[in-house]
C-alpha positions in Angstrom: -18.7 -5.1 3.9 -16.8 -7.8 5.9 -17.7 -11.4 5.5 -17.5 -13.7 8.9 -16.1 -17.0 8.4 -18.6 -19.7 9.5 -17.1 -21.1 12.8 -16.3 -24.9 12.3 -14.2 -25.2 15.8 -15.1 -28.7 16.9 -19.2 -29.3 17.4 -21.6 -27.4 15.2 -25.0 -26.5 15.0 -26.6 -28.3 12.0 -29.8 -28.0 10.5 -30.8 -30.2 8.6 -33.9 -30.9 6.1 -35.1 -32.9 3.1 -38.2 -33.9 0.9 -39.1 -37.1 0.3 -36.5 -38.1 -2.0 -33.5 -36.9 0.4 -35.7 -38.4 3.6 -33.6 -41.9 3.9 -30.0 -40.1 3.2 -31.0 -37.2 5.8 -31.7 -40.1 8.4 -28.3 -41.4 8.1 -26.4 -38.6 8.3 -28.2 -37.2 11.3 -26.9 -40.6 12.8 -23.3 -39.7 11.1 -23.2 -36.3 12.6 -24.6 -37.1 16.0 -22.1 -39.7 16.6 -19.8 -37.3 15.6 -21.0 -35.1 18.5 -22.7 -31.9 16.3 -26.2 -30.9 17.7 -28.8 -32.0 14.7 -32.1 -29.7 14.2 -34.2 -31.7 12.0 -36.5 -30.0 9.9 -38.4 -32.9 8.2 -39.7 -34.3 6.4 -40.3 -37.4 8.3 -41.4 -40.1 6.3 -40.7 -41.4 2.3 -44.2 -40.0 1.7 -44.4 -37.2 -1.5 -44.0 -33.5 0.1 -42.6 -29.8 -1.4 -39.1 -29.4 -0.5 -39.7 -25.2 -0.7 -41.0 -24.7 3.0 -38.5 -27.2 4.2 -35.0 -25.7 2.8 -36.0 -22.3 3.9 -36.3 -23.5 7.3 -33.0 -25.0 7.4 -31.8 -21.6 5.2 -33.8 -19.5 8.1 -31.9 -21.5 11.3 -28.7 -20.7 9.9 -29.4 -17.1 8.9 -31.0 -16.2 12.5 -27.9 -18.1 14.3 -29.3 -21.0 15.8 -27.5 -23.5 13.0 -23.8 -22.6 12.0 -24.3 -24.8 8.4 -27.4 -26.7 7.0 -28.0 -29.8 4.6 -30.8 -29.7 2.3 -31.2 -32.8 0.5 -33.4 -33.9 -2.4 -33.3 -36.1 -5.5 -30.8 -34.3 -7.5 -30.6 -31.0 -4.8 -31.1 -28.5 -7.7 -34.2 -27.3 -6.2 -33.4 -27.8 -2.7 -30.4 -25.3 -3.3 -32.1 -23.3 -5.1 -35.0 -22.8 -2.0 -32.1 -22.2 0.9 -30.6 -19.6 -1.5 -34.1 -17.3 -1.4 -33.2 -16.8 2.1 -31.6 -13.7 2.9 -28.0 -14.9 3.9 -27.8 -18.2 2.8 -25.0 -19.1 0.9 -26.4 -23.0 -0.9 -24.2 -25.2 -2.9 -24.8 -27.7 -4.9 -22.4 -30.4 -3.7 -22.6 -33.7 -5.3 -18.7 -34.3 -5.4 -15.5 -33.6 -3.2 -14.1 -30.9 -5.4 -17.5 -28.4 -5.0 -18.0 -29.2 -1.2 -14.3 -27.5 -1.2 -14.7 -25.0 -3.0 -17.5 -23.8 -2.0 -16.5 -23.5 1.6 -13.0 -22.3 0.5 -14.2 -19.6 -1.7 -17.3 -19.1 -0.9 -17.7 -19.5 2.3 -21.3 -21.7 1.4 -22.9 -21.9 4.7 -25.1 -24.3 3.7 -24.9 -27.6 1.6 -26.9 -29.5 -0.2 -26.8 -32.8 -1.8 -28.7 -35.0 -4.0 -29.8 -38.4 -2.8 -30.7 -40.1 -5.9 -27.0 -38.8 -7.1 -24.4 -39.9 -4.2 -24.4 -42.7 -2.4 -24.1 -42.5 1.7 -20.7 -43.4 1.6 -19.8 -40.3 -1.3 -22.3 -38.3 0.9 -20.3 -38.8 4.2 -17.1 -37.8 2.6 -18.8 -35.1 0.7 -20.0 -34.0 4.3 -16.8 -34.3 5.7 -14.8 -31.7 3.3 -17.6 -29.1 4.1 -17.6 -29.5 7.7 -13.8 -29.6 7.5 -12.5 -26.8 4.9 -11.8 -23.4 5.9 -12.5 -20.5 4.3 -9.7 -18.8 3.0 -10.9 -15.5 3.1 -8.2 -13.0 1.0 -9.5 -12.2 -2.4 -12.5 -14.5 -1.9 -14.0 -12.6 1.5 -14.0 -9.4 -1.3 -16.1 -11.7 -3.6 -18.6 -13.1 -1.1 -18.6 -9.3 0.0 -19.5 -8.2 -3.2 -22.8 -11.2 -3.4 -23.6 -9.8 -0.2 -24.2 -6.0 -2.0 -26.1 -8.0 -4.7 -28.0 -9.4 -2.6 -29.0 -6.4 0.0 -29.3 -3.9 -3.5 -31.9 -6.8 -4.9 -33.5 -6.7 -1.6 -34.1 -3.2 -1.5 -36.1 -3.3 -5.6 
């Protein structure tokens, strides 16, 4: 089974979507990315006030999976669960990124076609940067595309039980 790189040419498609904790860092990266000329699909929530983060990352783990994202954010207070939501989602690749070093590897070897972050972790200005080496690291494909491959398999045989 081949792997496609995510396409990171230029503008993206972003979807983006947070609970309540995540809701104020989710706001300013919109504004971050839309300055930066990607298209933003918010998926909530839209307002500070307690909601389940579940529904919400499988959105963002359903626009990218159906094409109409290239990447997603999910965002929370630590992004454990938010990760672990977007992942239930047939073809979602999550990572937990809350430093520079996973944000690159995780596009770089795993081709993670969605990030998430935790609010109550980073601050906007480690988020932006954080945002920054996802959106800009390649995929290096090679002995990695054979690896994501191989989650893939897990993933359909799982699907199949």
């Amino acid at each position: 089974m081949r792997v496609a790189p995510t396409t990171l040419n230029g503008m993206s498609r972003i979807a983006i979507g947070a609970d309540h904790a995540g809701f104020t860092l989710k706001q300013h990266l919109i504004e971050v990315l839309t300055n930066q000329g990607h298209d933003v699909d918010d998926l909530g929530t839209h307002s500070t006030e307690s909601c389940d983060y579940p529904p919400i990352c499988a959105a963002v783990g359903r626009h990218v999976r159906d094409g109409k994202a290239d990447l997603g954010i999910v965002l929370g207070g630590s992004g454990q669960g938010e990760q672990l939501a977007a992942n239930k989602v047939h073809g979602v690749r999550a990572a937990l990124c809350n430093d520079l070093y996973t944000a690159r590897m995780a596009r770089s070897h795993n081709n993670a076609n969605v990030l998430s972050m935790g609010a109550r972790v980073v601050g906007e200005g480690l988020a932006e940067e954080i945002l920054s080496t996802f959106l800009s690291t390649p995929f290096e494909g090679g002995r990695h595309e054979r690896r994501v491959a191989q989650l893939a398999e897990i993933e359909q045989q799982e699907a199949s039980n």
